[in-house]
N, C-alpha and C positions, 0 to 999 in steps of 0.2 A: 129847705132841702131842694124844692121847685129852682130855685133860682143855682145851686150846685149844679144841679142837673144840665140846667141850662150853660150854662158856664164853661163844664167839661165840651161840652157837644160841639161848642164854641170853638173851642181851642183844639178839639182832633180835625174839626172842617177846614181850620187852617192847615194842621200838620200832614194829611195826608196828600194834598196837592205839593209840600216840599218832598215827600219824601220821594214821591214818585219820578221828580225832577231828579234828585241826588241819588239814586237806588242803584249804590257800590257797596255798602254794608252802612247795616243799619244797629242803630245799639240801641238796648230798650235798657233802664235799670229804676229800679223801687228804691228807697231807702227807707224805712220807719226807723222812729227812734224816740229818744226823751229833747224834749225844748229845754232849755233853762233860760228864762228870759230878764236876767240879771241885769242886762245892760241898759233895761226900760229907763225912760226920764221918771223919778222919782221911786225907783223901785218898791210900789205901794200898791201897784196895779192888780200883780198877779200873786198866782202862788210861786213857788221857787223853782216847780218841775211839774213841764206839759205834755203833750206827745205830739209827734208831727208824722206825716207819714210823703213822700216825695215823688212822682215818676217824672222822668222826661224820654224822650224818643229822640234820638239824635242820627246825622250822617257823618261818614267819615270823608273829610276834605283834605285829606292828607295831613299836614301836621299837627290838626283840629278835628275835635267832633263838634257840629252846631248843630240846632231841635229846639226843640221848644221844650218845656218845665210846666207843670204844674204840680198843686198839693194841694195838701189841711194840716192847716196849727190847728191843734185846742189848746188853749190857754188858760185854766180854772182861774175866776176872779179871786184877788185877796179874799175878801170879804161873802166868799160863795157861802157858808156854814151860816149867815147870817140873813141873806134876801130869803126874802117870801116865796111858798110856791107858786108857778107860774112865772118867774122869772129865771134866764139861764145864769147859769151855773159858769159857764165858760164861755171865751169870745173868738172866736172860729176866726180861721183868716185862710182864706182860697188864694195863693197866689197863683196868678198864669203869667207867663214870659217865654222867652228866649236863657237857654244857656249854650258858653261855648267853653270846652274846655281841653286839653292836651293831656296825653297819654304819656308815659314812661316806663319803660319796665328795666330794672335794675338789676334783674335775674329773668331766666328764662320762666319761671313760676308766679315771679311776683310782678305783679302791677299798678303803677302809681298814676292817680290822676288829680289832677287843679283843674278848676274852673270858676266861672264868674256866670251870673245869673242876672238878671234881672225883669221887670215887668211892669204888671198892675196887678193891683191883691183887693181882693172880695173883705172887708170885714163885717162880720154880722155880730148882734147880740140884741138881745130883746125886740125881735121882731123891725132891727133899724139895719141898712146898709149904709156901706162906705168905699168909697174906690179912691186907692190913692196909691202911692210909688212902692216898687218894693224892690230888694234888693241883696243877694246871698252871694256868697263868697264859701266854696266847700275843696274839700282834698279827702283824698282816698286814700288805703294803702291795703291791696287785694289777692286774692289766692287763687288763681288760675285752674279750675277743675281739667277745663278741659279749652280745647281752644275759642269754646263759645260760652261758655260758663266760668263768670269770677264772683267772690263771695270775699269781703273783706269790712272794717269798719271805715267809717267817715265822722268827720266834724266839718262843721261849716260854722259861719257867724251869718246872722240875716239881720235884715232891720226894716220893716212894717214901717210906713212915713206916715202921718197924720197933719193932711192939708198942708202940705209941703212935698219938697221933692228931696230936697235932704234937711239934714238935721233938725227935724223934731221926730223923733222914729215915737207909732205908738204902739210899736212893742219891738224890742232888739234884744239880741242874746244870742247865746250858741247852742248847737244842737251837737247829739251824740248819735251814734246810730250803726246800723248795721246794712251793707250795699249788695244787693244782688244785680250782678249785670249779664245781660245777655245779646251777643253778636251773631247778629244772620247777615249771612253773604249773597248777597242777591245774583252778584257779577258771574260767580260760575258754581256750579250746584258740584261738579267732580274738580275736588279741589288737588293741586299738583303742585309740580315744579318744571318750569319747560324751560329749555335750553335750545337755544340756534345759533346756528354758526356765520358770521359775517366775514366776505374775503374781498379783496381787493381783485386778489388775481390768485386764478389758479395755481395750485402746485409744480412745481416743479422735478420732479421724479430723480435728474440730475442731481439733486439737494438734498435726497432723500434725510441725509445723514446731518444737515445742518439745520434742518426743521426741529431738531430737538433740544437747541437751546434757543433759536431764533423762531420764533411766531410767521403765522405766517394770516390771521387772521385775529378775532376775534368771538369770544362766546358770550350773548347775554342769556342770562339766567332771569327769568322773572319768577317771581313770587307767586302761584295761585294756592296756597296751600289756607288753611283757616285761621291761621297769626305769623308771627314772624320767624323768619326761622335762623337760626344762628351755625356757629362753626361750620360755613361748607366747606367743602370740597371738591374740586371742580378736575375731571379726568375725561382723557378722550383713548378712542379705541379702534381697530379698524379692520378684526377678525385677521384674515392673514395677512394684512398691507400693514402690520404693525409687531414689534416685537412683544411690547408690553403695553398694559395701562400707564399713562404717564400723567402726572398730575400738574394741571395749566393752572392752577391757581387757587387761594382760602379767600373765602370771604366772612369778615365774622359776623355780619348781621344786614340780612335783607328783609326790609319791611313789609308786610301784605301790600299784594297789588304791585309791587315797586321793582324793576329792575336793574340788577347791575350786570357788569364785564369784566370779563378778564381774557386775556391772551392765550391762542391755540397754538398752542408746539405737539408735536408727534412724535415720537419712536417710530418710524416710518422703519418696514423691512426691506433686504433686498427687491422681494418679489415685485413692488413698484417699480422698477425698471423694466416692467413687462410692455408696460404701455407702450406700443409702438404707435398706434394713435393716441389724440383726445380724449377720454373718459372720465370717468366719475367712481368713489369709492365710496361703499356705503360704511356708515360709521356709526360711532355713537357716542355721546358726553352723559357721563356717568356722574352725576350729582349728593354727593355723600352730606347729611345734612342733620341740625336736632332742631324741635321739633318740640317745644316743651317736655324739654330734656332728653323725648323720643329719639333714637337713632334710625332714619329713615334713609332712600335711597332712591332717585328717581330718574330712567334712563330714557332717553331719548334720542330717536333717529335721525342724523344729518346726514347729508350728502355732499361728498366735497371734489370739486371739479379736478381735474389732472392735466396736465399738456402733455403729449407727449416726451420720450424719455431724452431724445435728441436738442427739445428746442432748451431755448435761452435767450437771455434780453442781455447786452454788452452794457449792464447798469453799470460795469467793475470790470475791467480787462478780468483782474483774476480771478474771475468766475470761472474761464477755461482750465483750471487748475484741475476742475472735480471731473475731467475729461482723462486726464493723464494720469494710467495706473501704470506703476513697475512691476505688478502681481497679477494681472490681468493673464491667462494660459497665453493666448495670442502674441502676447509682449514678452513673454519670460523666454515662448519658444524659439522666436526667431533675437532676442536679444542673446542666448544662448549658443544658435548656430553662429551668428554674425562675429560676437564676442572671442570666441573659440578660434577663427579663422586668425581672426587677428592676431591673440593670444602667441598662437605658432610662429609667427612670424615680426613680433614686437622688436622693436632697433631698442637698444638698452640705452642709450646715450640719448635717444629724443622723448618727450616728453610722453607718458602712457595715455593720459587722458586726449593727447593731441591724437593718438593714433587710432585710439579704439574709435575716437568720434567720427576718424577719414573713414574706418571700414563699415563703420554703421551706416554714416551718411550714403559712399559709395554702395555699400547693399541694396539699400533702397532702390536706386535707380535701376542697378542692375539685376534686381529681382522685378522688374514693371513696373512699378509705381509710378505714377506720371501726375502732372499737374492739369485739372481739369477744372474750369471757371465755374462754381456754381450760378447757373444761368435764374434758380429759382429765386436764392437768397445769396447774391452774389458778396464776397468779402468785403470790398470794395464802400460797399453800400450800407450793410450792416453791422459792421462794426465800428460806425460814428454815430448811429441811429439807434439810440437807448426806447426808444419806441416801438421800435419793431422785431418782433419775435424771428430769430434767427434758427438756423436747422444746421448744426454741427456733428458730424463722422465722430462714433468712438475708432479709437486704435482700430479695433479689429474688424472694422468694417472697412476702413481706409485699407486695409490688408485684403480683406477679402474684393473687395472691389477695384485695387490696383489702382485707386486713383483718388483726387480729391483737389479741393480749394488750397489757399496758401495757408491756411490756417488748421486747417485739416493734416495738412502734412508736417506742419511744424509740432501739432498734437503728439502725432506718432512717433517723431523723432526723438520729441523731447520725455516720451514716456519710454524707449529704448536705452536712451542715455541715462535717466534716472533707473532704469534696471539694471543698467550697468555702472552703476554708485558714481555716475559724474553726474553732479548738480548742472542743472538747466537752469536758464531764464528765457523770456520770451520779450520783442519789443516791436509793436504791433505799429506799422507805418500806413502811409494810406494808399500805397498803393503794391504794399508786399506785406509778406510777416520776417520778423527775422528773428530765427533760435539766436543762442550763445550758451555756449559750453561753458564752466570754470577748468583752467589748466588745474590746481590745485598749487598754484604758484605765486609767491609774494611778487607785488609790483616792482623790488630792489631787486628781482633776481632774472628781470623780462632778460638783460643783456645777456643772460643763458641762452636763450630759444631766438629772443627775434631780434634783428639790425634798427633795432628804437622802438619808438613806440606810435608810430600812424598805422599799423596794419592791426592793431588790439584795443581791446576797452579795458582800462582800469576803472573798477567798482569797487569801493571801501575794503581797495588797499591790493584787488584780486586781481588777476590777468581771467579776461574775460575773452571767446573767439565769437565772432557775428556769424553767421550763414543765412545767407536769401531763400526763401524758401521756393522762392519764381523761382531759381534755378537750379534744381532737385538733377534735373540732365545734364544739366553742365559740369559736374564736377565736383567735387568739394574744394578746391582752389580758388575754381573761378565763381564758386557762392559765396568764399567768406570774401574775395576781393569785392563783389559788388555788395556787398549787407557793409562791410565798412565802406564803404565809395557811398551808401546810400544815409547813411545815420555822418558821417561825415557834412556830404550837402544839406540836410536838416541842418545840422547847426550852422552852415552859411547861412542859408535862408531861414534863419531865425525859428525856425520851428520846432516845439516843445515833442520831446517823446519820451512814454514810461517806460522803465525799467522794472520787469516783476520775476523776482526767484520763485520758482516751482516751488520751494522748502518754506520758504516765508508765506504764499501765498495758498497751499495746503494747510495752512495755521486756520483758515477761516473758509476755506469752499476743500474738505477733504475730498478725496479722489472715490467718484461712483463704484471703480471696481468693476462698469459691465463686462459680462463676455457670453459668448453662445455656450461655453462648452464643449464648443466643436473649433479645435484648430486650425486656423484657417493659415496655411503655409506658401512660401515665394519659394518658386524655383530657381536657385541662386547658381553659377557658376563658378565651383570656388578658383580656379585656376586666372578666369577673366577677373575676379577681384582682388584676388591678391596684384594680379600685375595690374589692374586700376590702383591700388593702395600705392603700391610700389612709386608710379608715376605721379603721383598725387606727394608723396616723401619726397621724390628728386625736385621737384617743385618748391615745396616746402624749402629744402634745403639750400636749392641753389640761390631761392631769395632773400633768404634771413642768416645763412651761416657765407653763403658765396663771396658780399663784401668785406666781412669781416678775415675773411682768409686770404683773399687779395690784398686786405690792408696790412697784414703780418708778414706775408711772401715778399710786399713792397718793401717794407722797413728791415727784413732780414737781406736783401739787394741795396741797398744804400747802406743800411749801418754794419751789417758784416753778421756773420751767424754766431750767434750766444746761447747760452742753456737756457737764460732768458724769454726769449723770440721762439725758440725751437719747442719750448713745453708749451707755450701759450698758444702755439699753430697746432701743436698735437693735440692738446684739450678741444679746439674747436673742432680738429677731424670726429676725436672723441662723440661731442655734441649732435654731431651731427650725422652720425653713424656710419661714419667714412673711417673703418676699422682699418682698411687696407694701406690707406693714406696716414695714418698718425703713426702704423708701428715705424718706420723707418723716419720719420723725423724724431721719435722718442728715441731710435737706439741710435742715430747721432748725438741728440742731448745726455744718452748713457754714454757713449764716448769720453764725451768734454766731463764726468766724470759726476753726472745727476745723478740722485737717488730718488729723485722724484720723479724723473725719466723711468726707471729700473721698475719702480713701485709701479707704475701705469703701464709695462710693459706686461707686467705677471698679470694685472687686472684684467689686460685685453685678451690675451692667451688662454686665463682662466674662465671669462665669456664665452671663450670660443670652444672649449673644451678640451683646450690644448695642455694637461696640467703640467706635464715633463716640462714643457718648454716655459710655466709661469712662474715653478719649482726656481727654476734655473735664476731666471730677473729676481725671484723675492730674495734669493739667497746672495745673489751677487748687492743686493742692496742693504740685507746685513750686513754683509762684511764691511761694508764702508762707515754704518752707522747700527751696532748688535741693539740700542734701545729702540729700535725704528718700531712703533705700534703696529704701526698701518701693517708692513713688512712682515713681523712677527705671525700677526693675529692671520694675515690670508693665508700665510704659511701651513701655519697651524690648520686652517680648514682644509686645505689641498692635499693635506696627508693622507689622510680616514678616506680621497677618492683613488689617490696613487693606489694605497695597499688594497 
């Protein structure tokens, strides 16, 4: 018994300088049970069924527990009913070792473990020792009380060596038995769940609305709780910077000690657009998790840095996209007085989209608006530079402050035009910007509007108008001459530029929407814009309808005047909203005895609000042809304003 004694003291003088080295969690577990030592060389030794009783101490190495093992066989001899007294009865066997073994758990309750043992084993019997190899092989299958206490059974196979190190075992067999284990966590006494948030780069406030399928960070969640914990749930929060709890990600099983990640998106609210500086939101990641089956919850406080509501990185032109609202009070106001003006005084023969865009552009200038070079974060400079943090004018501050970069101003314009349902695009040069309106006109039908096609962009299929944004004063003529005069020498000199639609490009950076609340209004002169519009139409007209109408006047002086030549000069007067000028070339082709002359005569009278007199042409052109549609049907409308 002296020399057990000895033995044990042995083996914990060893195991307490490990553990103290390894001291993350430590596992202590007993096993007693029945031997059956069946597999003896000559099965004659013993009797059929012994007792053993087992501890080890072990640490946890992550995918491994290793410790050290000790115990006691008793093994009653065959032949014990038959020795004399004073001789034993049974043959003791003390093994001491190393075991290492791995964990599984299959269910959140149950736990499974293998391992493998080995050492040197004590055997005694009649006052003789013996030290030789030993050797266990055991598995578990255990009931989780709690997360430091499990209680389930074991079997193992051992094998006792005699004066050998394998095969001559003297004594082997399997044992049965019952496992109590017990887990202390040395690492942290208040056991939790902590979560932090890792970012690359702060938020973006401009984006608010795209953080919520797109990440914009990272959460690791570690493990300190007392086992493992399964099904989480990982949500982030932001008191008023946020609409709801929105949930960044499941994780089904993080092991003690051990951390995973998942991806931070937000429901971010308006109110994040408050930021006019740099700041910080306080937050929280909400961690929903079980817990040996327990449904637990553990919430922790991050901080997540903000840029102001202005800046931006030119990582994507169409990032400028979430700049441009059509709903913004600012945009709707003055897209409403601008629009309106127009409205009044739209030529029905030239294109709508052409015109509202002359009086919008026109407004601008002639409400103050000017171009002023950002000297801080000049255009020039940072919109080739995906590095450096730019500072971009919503709409309504470019309003309120009468002024901006070229980028700035193409902003507002193109968020007026999209409140005025003409799609924009934008096409950023290096040393201008340049909007483009859509006419809403197929590329087969340019030879409507314009004398070819060098002063327009066709884009999949669409008549497309450029305007320079440098030149906001100059006019809207002499913007869109130099925006195409500028994307024109681009492609002499070889150089690449995007093309990005507002509609397409609101698919993936939606529009912020800021505004103060407070209308910030241009004192406009509507008498000075219309007659700028006006001037900016004769313009228009005289360069895109003027040689086409010389070329018909030519061909009607050489070839002789026909119904032919005479409606085809009238439609272009038509086109071109030179009403004064088509009616008398059309009532000579009604002369020579057109109905299609007669028909366009009623149309332009009925424009004019002339109805008596478009009465007169629709009916004279029945009579020539009584199925005439066209004829009939204006007819018919013109009646219900006669009576």
């Amino acid at each position: 018994m002296n020399k057990i004694k000895k033995f044990l003291a042995w083996a914990l003088a060893l195991l307490c300088p490990v553990l103290s080295v390894f001291a993350t969690e430590l596992t202590f577990r007993v096993t007693p049970g029945m031997v059956f030592p069946f597999l003896t060389g000559g099965n004659t030794r013993y009797s059929s069924v012994g007792f053993f009783g087992i501890a080890d101490a072990g640490v946890d190495l992550g995918a491994v527990n290793a410790g050290l093992e000790f115990g006691y066989y008793a093994l009653p001899k065959n032949n014990s009913s038959n020795l004399s007294s004073g001789k034993d009865k049974i043959v003791s066997f003390v093994p001491l070792g190393f075991q290492v073994s791995t964990t599984f758990f299959p269910f959140s309750r149950i736990e499974s473990d293998v391992g493998v043992a080995g050492g040197v084993a004590l055997t005694m019997t009649n006052g003789m020792n013996h030290y030789a190899p030993w050797y266990r092989a055991f598995g578990e299958l255990s009931y989780r009380i709690n997360p430091n206490i499990s209680v389930g059974g074991s079997l193992s196979w051992f094998s006792f060596q005699y004066d050998s190190y394998w095969g001559n075992p003297g004594a082997s067999g399997v044992t049965a038995g019952v496992s109590i284990k017990y887990k202390f966590d040395t690492e942290n006494i208040f056991h939790d769940v902590i979560a932090s948030v890792n970012q690359q780069e702060s938020v973006f406030p401009l984006f608010y609305t795209v953080y919520k399928n797109n990440p914009f960070g990272t959460i690791s969640i570690t493990n300190e709780e007392t086992a493992e914990i399964r099904n989480v749930r990982v949500l982030f929060r932001a008191k008023r910077y946020t609409n709801s709890d929105i949930e960044c990600g499941t994780i089904n099983l993080i092991r003690k000690h051990k951390t995973a990640e998942v991806s931070i998106v937000a429901d971010f609210a308006e109110s994040i657009l408050q930021f006019s500086e740099a700041g910080k939101i306080p937050g929280e990641i909400v961690v929903e998790y079980e817990l040996l089956g327990q449904q637990r919850t553990a919430i922790s406080q991050v901080i997540i840095p903000v840029y102001n509501r202005n800046q931006v990185r030119w990582t994507d032109q169409s990032v400028l996209a979430s700049y441009i609202s059509a709903t913004s009070d600012e945009v709707l106001e003055l897209s409403k007085v601008l629009s309106g003006i127009a409205r009044s005084h739209l030529r029905s023969g030239l294109n709508r989209n052409m015109q509202f865009a002359m009086y919008i552009f026109n407004g601008m200038g002639l409400g103050g608006i000017t171009l002023a070079n950002d000297t801080t974060t000049p255009y020039k400079d940072y919109h080739v530079d995906p590095s450096l943090l730019d500072y971009i004018q919503y709409p309504f501050q470019t309003i309120m402050y009468k002024s901006g970069d070229v980028d700035e101003l193409g902003i507002l314009y193109m968020a007026l035009l999209q409140a005025s349902n003409i799609p924009a695009a934008f096409i950023p040069l290096e040393d201008d910007f340049i909007v483009c309106f859509n006419l809403g006109v197929n590329a087969s039908k340019a030879g409507n509007f314009f004398d070819g096609f060098d002063r327009i962009l066709v884009i999949d299929d669409e008549i497309w108008i450029p305007l320079s944004m440098s030149s906001l004063r100059e006019g809207f003529i002499n913007s869109w001459y130099r925006g195409i005069i500028s994307l024109q020498q681009c492609e002499e000199d070889g150089v690449e530029f995007e093309f990005t639609s507002i509609s397409e490009a609101w698919k993936s950076y939606p529009p912020a929407g800021f505004s103060t609340g407070t209308i910030a209004r241009l004192s406009i002169n509507e008498k000075n814009l219309i007659s700028s519009a006006e001037t900016e139409i004769s313009r228009y007209v005289t360069a895109e309808f003027g040689p086409q109408i010389a070329a018909v006047q030519n061909r009607i002086k050489a070839e002789g005047a026909s119904v032919q030549l005479y409606n085809k000069l009238g439609m272009l007067y038509v086109r071109a909203g030179m009403y004064s000028s088509a009616k008398p070339v059309y009532e000579m082709s009604a002369k020579m005895g057109s109905v299609s002359a007669m028909t366009n005569l009623g149309n332009i009278y009925s424009l004019q609000k002339n109805f008596k007199e478009a009465r007169k042409w629709y009916q004279m052109a029945i009579e020539l042809e009584p199925d005439n549609k066209t004829a009939l049907k204006n007819l018919a409308r013109i009646e219900s304003d006669l009576e």
